[in-house]
C-alpha positions in Angstrom: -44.4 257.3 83.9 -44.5 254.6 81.1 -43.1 255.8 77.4 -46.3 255.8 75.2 -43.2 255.1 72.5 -40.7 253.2 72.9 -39.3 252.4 69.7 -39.1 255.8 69.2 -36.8 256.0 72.1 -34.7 253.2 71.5 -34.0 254.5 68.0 -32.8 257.3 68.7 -30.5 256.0 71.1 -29.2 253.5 68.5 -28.7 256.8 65.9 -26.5 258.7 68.9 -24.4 255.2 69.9 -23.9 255.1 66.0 -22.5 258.6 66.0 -20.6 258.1 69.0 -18.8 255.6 67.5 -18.4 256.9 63.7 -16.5 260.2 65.6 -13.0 260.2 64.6 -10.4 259.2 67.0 -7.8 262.5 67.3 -4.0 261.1 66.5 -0.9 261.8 68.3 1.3 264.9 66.9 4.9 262.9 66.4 4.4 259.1 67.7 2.4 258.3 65.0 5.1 259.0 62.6 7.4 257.1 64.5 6.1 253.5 63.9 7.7 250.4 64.9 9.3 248.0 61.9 5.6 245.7 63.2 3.2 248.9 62.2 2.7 249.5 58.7 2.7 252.6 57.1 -0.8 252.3 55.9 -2.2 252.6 59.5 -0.3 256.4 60.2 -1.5 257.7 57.0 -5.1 256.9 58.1 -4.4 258.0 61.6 -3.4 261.5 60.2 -6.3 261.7 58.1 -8.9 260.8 60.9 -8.1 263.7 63.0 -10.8 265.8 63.8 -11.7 269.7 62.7 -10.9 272.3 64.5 -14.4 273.5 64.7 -15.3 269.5 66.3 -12.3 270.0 68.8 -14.0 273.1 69.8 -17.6 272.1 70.7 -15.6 269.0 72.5 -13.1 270.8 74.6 -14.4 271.7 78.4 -13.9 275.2 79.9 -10.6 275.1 82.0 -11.6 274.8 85.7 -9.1 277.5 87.9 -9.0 274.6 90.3 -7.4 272.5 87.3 -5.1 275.4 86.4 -4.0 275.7 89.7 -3.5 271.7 90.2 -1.4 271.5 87.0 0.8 274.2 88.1 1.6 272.5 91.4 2.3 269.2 89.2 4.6 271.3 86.9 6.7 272.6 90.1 7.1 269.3 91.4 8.8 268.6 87.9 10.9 271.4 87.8 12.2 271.8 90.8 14.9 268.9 90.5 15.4 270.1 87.3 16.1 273.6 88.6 18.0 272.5 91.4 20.1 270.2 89.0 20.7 273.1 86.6 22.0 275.2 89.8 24.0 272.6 90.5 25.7 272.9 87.3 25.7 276.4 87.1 27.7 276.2 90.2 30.9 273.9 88.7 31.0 276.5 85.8 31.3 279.3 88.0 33.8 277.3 90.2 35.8 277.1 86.6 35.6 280.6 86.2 37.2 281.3 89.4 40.3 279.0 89.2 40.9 280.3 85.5 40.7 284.0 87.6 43.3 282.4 90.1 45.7 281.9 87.1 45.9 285.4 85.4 44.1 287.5 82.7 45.4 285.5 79.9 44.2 282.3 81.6 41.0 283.8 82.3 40.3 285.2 78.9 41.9 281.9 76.7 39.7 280.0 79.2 36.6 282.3 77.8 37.3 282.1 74.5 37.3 278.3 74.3 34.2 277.6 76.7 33.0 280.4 73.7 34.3 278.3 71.0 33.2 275.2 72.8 29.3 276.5 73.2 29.0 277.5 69.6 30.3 274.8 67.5 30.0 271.9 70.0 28.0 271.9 73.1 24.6 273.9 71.6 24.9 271.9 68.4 24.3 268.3 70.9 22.3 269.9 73.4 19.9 271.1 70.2 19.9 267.7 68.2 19.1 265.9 71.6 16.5 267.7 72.0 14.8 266.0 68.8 13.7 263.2 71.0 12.1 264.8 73.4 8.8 264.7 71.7 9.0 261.2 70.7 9.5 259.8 74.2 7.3 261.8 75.9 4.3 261.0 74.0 5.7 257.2 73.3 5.5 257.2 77.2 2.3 258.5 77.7 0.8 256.4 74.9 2.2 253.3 76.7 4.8 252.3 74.0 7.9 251.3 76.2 10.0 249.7 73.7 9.7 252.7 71.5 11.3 254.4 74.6 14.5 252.5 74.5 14.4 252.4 70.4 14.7 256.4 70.7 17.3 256.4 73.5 19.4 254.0 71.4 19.4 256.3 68.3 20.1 259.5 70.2 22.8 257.9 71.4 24.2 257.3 68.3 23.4 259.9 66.2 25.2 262.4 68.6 28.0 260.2 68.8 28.5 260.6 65.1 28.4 264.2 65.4 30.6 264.4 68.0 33.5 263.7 65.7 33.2 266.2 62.8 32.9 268.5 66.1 36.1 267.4 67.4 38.0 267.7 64.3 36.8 271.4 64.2 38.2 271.9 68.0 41.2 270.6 66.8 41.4 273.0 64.1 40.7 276.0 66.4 44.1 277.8 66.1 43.8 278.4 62.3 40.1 279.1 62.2 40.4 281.8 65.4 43.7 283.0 63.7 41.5 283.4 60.5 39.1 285.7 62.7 41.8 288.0 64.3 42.1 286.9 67.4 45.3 287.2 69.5 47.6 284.4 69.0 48.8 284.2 72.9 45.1 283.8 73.9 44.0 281.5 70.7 47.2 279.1 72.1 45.8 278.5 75.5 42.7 278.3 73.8 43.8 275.4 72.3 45.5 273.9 74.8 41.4 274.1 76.6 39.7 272.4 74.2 42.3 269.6 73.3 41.5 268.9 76.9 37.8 269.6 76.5 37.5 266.5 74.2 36.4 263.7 75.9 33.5 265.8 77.4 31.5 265.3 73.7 31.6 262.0 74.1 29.9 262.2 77.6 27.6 265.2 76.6 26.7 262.5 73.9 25.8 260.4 76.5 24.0 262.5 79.4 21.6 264.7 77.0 19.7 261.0 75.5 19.7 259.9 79.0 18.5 263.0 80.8 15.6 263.3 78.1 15.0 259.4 78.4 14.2 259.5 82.4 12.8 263.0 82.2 10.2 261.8 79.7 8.9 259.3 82.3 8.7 262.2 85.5 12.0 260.8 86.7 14.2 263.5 87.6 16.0 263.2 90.8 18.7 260.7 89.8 20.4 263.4 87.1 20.3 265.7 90.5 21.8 263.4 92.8 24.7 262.9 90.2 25.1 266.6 89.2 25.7 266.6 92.7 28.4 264.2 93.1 30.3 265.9 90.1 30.0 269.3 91.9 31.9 267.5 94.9 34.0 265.7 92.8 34.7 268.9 90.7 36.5 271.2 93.4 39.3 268.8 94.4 40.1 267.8 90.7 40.9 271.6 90.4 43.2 272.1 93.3 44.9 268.5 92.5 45.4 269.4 88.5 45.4 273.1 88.8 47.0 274.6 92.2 48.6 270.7 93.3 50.0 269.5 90.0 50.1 273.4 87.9 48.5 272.0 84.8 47.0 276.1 84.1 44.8 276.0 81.7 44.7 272.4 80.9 43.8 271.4 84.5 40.9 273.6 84.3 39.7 271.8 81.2 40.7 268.2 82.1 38.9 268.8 85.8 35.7 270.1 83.9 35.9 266.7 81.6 36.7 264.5 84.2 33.6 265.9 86.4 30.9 265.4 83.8 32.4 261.8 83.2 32.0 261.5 86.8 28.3 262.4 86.8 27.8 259.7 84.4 29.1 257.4 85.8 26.8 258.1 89.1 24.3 258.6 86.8 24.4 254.8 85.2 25.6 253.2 88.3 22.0 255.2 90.4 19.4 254.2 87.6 21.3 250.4 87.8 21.5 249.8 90.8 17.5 251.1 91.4 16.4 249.6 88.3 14.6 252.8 87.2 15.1 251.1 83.9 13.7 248.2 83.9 9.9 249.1 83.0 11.0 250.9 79.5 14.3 249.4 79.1 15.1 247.4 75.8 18.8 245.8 74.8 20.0 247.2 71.8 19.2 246.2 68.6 19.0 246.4 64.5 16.3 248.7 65.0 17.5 251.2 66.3 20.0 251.4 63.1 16.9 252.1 60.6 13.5 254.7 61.0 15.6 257.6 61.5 13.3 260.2 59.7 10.8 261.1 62.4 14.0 261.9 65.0 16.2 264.0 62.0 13.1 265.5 61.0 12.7 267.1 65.2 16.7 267.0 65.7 17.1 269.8 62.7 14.5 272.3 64.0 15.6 272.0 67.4 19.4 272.0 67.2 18.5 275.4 64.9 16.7 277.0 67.4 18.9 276.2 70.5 21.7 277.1 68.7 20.3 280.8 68.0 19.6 280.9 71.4 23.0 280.5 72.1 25.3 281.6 69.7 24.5 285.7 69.6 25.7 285.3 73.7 29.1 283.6 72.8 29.6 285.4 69.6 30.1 288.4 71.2 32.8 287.1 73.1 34.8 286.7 69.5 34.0 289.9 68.7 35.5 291.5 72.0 38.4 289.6 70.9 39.1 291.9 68.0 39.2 295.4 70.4 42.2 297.3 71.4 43.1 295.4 75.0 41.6 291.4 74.0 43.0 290.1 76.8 40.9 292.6 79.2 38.0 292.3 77.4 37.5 288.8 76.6 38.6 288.1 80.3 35.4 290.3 81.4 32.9 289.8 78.6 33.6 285.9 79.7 32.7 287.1 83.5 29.5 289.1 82.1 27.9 286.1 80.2 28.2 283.1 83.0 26.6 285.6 85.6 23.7 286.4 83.2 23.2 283.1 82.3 22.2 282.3 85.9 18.8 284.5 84.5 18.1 281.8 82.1 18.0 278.6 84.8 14.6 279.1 86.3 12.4 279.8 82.7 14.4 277.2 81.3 13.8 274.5 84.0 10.1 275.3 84.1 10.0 275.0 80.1 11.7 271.5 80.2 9.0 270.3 82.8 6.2 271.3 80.9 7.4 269.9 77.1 7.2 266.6 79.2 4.0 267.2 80.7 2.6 268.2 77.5 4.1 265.1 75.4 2.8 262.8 77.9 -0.6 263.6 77.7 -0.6 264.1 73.8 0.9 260.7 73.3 -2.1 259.7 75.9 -5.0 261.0 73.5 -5.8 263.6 75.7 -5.1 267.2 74.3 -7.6 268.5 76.9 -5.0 268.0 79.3 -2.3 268.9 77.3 -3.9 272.3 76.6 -4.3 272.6 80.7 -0.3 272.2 81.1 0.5 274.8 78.6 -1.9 277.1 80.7 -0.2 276.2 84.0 3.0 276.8 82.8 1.4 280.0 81.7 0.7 281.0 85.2 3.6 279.7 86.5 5.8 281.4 84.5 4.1 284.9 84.8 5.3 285.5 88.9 9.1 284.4 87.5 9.1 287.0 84.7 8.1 289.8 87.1 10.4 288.8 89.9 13.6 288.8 87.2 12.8 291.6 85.3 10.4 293.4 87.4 
């Protein structure tokens, strides 16, 4: 049937095109913050003011589809299960550490526990937290299609934990007066030392593997840190019988075989995404960028080195307090024990969490919170057969 009025009609469809296209465009959370030296400022203010109400997001967002839901979760899994599988992996060389400190005595075992203690709370939690910080930004800089800013990120997490590696090691090799200062017993703080003198070189490659674990884990890209983590487990039981039963290095052999592993797992690491050129799509040379726009990745590092950090640090500080009881060398020896089997608790949540911060980035640096929203639900889901079957 023929419209007795067109113009009608065709006016109002000019009035909705016109609203279509006056509705704001919804900015991304961190990426916009974390412009390129080519963007001016003056376009990120105006991004940030353009984002829509909550009560507009609300008539805009679709129900979530149980078919979605149950799609996402299956995505999820297929992220986190290398990630699991590569967190076992390392679970497994600590535990292998564990056991040839055992081999050695109690006063191995517990100047060994003390230092990985020592180590966590001042060194390793501090880099794990502060890599963290770029998490957000590559995710989302991947998912908005921005690969330089990939590499740009990369290249000043590198850095910046490299710089903080050092006041770390000066602390570690300061760790006789300050554990002396805190009571503990001399024989064990000694071999403590002796631990973590050999434990340095490992901040340099922590330095190294966090940036490049969140750089290919941003882009879905998981299976080369497991391949390596699994070359280093190899590699990490005959550097122990060479330094520690072969050669009787004690203590020291224990620590240099832990250092020498991780080392070893970069290595793989570089030489896998090299020689498959996993790289090349996002991969920038260095530059005098990466020296300047440091804001938007301190302003991330900060809150997330505080946070791992607490997570942390009330584990391993109980292993200094068990240090000032009656018997330390019994107790630190066994509160060292307690803490690496519980942590095993910790690797599935964990690996499931890491999957879907990089689900979640990606599609909020792609513009589309819908989906983002959907993740957060999955992992929801996901998450809720875990808790029952370790706590249940």
């Amino acid at each position: 049937m023929c419209n007795p009025n067109p113009s009608v009609n065709s006016t109002k469809t000019q009035k909705a095109a016109e609203q279509v296209h006056q509705q704001p465009q919804q900015g991304h959370l961190f990426l916009d913050l974390f412009f390129l030296s080519d963007e001016p400022p003056k376009l990120v203010v105006k991004q940030l003011q353009q984002a829509p109400s909550s009560s507009t997001r609300s008539r805009s967002s679709p129900p979530i589809c149980i078919t979605d839901v149950v799609k996402e979760t299956k995505s999820l899994f297929k992220l986190a299960f290398p990630i699991l599988i590569t967190a076992l992996i390392l679970y497994s060389r600590s535990a292998l550490s564990m056991l040839f400190l055992g081999r050695l005595g109690d006063l191995e075992l517990a100047s060994g526990s003390l230092a990985i203690a020592f180590a966590n709370i001042t060194g390793y939690s501090v880099l794990s937290g502060l890599a963290l910080g770029m998490e957000p930004l590559c995710s989302q800089a991947f998912g908005a299609q921005r690969p330089k800013l990939l590499s740009v990120t990369l290249h000043r997490a590198v850095i910046f934990l490299v710089v903080c590696s050092l006041p770390i090691s000066l602390l570690w090799y300061n760790i006789s007066t300050i554990l002396l200062y805190l009571r503990q017993d001399p024989n064990i703080t000694n071999m403590a030392h002796t631990y973590l003198m050999f434990s340095l070189p490992d901040l340099f490659t922590n330095s190294l593997i966090h940036p490049i674990r969140i750089y290919l884990r941003a882009q879905g890209i998981t299976h080369p840190l497991t391949l390596a983590s699994l070359a280093g487990a190899v590699f990490h039981f005959p550097m122990n019988l060479l330094l520690v039963t072969r050669l009787r290095l004690g203590v020291a052999g224990v620590a240099a075989a832990s250092a020498a592993s991780n080392f070893f797992v970069l290595l793989c690491l570089v030489a896998y995404v090299w020689a498959t050129r996993l790289h090349v799509p996002t991969w920038t040379a260095p530059s005098r960028e990466c020296l300047t726009g440091w804001k938007p990745l301190l302003r991330l590092a900060a809150p997330s080195c505080v946070s791992v950090c607490l997570e942390w640090w009330w584990y391993e500080i109980m292993i200094v307090l068990c240090g000032l009881l009656v018997d330390p060398k019994a107790t630190v020896a066994s509160m060292g024990v307690l803490i690496q089997t519980t942590s095993l608790i910790y690797v599935f949540p964990s690996s499931l969490g890491f999957a879907v911060s990089t689900r979640v980035g990606n599609e909020l640096g792609a513009n589309r919170p819908n989906r983002a929203r959907l993740s957060a639900v999955g992992c929801g889901a996901g998450c809720s057969p875990t808790t029952r079957r370790s706590y249940g």
